[in-house]
C-alpha positions in Angstrom: -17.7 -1.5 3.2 -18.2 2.2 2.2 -15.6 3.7 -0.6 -15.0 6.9 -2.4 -14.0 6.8 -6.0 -12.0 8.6 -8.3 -11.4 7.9 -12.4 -12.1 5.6 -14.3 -9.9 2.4 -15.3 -7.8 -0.2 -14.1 -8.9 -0.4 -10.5 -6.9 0.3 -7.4 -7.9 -0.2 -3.7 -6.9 2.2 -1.4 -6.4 1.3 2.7 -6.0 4.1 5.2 -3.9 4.0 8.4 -5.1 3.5 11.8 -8.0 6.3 13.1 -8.3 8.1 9.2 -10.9 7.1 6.7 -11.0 7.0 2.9 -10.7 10.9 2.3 -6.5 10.4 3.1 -6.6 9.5 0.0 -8.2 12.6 -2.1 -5.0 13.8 -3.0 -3.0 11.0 -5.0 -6.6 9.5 -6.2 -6.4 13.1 -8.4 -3.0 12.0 -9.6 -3.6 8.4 -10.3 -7.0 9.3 -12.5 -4.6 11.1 -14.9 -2.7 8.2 -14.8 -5.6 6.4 -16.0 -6.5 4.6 -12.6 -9.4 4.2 -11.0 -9.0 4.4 -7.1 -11.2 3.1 -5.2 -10.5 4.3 -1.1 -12.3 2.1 1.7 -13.2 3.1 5.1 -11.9 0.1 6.8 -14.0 -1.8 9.4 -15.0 0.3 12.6 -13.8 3.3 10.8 -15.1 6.2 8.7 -18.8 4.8 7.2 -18.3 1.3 7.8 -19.9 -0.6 10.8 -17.7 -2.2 13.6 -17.9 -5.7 13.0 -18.6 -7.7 16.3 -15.0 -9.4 16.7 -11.2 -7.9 17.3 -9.9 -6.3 14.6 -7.2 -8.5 13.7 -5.6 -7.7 10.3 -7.3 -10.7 8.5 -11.2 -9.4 9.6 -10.2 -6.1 8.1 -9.2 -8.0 5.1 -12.2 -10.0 4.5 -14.3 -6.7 3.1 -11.5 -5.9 1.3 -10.9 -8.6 -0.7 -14.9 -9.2 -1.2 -15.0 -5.9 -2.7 -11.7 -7.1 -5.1 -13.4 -10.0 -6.1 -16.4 -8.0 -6.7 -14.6 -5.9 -9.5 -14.1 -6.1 -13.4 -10.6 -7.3 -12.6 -8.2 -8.1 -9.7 -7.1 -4.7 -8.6 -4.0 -3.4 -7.1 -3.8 -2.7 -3.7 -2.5 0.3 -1.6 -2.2 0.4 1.9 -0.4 3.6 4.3 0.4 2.1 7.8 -2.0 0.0 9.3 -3.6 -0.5 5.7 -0.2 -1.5 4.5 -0.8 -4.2 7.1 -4.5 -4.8 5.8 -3.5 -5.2 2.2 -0.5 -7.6 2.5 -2.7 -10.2 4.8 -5.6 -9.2 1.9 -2.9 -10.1 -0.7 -1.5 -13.3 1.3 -5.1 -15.1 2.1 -6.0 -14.3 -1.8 -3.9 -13.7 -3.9 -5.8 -14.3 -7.1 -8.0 -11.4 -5.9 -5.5 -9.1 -6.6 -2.8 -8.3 -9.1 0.0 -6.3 -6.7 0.5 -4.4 -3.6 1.9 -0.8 -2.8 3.0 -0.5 0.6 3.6 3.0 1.9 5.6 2.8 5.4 3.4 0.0 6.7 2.9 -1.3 10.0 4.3 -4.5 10.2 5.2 -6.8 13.5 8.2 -5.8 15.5 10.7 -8.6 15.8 12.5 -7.6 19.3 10.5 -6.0 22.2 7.8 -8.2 21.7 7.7 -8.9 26.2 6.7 -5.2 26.2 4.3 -5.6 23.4 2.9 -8.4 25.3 1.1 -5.6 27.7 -1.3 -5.0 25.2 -3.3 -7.8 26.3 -4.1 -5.8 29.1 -5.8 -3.1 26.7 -9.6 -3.3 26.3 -11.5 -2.1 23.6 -14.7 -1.6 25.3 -12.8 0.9 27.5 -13.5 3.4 24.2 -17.1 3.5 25.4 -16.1 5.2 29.1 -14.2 7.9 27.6 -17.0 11.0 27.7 -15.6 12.8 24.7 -19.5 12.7 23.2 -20.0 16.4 25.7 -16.6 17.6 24.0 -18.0 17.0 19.9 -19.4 20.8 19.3 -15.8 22.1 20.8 -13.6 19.5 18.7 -15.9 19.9 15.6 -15.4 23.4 15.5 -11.6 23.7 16.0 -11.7 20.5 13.2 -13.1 23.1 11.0 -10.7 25.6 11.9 -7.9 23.8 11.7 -9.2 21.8 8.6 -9.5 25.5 6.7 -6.0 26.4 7.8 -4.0 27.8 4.3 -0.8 25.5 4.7 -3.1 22.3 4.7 -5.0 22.8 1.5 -3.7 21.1 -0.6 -2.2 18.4 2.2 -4.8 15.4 2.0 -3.2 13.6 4.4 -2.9 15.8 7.1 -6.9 17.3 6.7 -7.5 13.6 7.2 -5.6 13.7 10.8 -6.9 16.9 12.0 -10.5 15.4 11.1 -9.4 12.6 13.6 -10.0 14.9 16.4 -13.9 15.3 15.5 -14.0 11.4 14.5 -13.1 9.9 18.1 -16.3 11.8 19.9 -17.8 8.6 18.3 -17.4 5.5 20.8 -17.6 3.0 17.9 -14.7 4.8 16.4 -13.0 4.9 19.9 -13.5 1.2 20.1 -12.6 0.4 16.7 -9.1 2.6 16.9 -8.1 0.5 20.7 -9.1 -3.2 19.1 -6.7 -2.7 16.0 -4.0 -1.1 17.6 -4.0 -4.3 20.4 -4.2 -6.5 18.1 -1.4 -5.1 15.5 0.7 -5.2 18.4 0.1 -8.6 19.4 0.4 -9.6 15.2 2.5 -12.8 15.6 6.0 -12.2 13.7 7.0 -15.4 13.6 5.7 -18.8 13.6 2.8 -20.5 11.3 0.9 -17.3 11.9 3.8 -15.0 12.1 3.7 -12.1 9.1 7.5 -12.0 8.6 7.2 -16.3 7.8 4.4 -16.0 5.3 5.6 -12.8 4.0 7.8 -14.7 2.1 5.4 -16.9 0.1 4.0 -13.7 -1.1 3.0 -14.2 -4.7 1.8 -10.9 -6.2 4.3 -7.9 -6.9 4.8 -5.7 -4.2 7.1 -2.3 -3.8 7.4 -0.6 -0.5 7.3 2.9 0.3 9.2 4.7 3.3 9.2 8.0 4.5 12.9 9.1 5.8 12.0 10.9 8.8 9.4 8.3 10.2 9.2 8.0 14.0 6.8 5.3 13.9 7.7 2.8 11.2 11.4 1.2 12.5 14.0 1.5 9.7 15.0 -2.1 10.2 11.8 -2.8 8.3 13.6 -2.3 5.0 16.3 -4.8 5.6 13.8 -7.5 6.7 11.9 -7.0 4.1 14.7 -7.1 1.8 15.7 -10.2 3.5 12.3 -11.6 3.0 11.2 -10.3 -0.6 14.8 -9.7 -2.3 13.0 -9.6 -5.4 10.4 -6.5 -4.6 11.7 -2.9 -5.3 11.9 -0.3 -2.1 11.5 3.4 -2.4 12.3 6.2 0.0 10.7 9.7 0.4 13.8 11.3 2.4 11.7 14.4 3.4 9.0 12.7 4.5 7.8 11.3 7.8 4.5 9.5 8.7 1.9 11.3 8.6 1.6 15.3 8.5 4.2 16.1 6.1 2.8 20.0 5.3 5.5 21.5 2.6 6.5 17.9 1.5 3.5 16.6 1.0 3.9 16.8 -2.9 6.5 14.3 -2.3 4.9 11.8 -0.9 2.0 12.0 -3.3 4.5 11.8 -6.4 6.2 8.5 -4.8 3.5 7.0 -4.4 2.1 7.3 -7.8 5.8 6.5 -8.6 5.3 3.3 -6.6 1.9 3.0 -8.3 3.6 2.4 -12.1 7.1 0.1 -10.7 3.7 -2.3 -9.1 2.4 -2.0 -12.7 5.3 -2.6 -14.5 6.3 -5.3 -12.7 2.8 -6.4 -13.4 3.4 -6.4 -16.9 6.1 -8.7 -16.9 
């Protein structure tokens, strides 16, 4: 699994959401190494520099790599995941927990509990389909306005959102293409319930864990928070109220200083 790293100390492994790659994470890797962390951003499997594996890309195959590469550090590390990482890192924290020390989770994709008939379509959704789509003839068009768009003054110092606009370069690849339509089927057919379900074993969860939400998020339900105060009573939640998902362009600082917020409460909690 390829990673980028940043600083030196306790380590910390960062998971990107669905169709971005480690460099989401440029911008708050700079502010936990002055915190004395060492980050450690993955490029999840099928995504950035790491190879599609050849099976769906449930949440637990994308947290086998991850917690190989814990277990392959000085000592168990924390983990932070944005969206579908979030998901990643809580099943990486739930199969093994004694490969990591705590979990940050940053508005993270986690199984609906009502609607699930309609999610039920997504069995319909093929991931080989990615291969059909003929954006390969499109890549010197989307590659240059990537680099336009990527130079653009208001996003220069927004990590996050130079990691989406790269995303429109990123799918003329049909591995990514594939990679991006097997995890969003199978995150929407993620069992909530049941022996499998996420919202069952989330509470057996044994490592700290504090949970990040953005205020103006279209994607992550606000519901979350209650069920996963339901769930984990115990586990602190934050809110950025500016915020929303992704692109956050003049409140971007925000979101980078709650999650390193997020970052120390994990630590602390750690500590006791």
């Amino acid at each position: 699994m390829h990673f980028q790293e940043w600083g030196d100390g306790d380590p910390l492994i960062a998971l990107h959401p669905l169709a971005l790659e480690s460099s989401a994470f440029s911008g708050v890797a700079r502010q936990l190494k002055r915190k004395g962390l060492r980050t450690l951003a993955a490029d999840l499997p099928g995504f950035g520099r790491t190879p599609l594996p050849d099976e769906p890309l449930t949440a637990a195959c994308m947290a086998k790599p991850v917690i190989e590469l814990a277990r392959s550090l000085e000592k168990p590390p924390l983990l932070m995941g944005m969206s579908m990482g979030g998901r990643v890192a809580l099943e990486a924290a739930l199969i093994a927990p004694d490969a990591v020390c705590g979990v940050v989770l940053v508005a993270p994709y986690l199984p609906w509990t009502t609607n699930r008939r309609a999610l039920g379509l997504a069995n319909w959704l093929r991931p080989e389909w990615g291969e059909r789509i003929p954006l390969e003839h499109a890549w010197p068009l989307l590659r240059h306005t990537s680099k336009l768009l990527d130079a653009f003054p208001a996003l220069q110092h927004d990590w996050l959102a130079r990691a989406c606009v790269r995303v429109s370069y990123n799918i003329t690849c049909p591995a990514t293409r594939i990679a991006m339509l097997s995890a969003s089927r199978e995150l929407a057919l993620d069992p909530a319930f049941g022996r499998r379900g996420l919202w069952t074993r989330l509470k057996r969860l044994r490592v700290p864990a504090v949970f990040l939400w953005a205020g103006k998020d279209r994607l992550i339900p606000a519901s979350h928070a209650l069920q996963v105060a339901e769930a984990l009573p115990q586990a602190p939640q934050l809110e950025v109220a500016c915020s929303g998902h992704f692109v956050n362009f003049i409140h971007f600082r925000c979101m980078e200083h709650a999650m390193a917020q997020a970052v120390a409460r994990v630590v602390d909690l750690e500590a006791h």
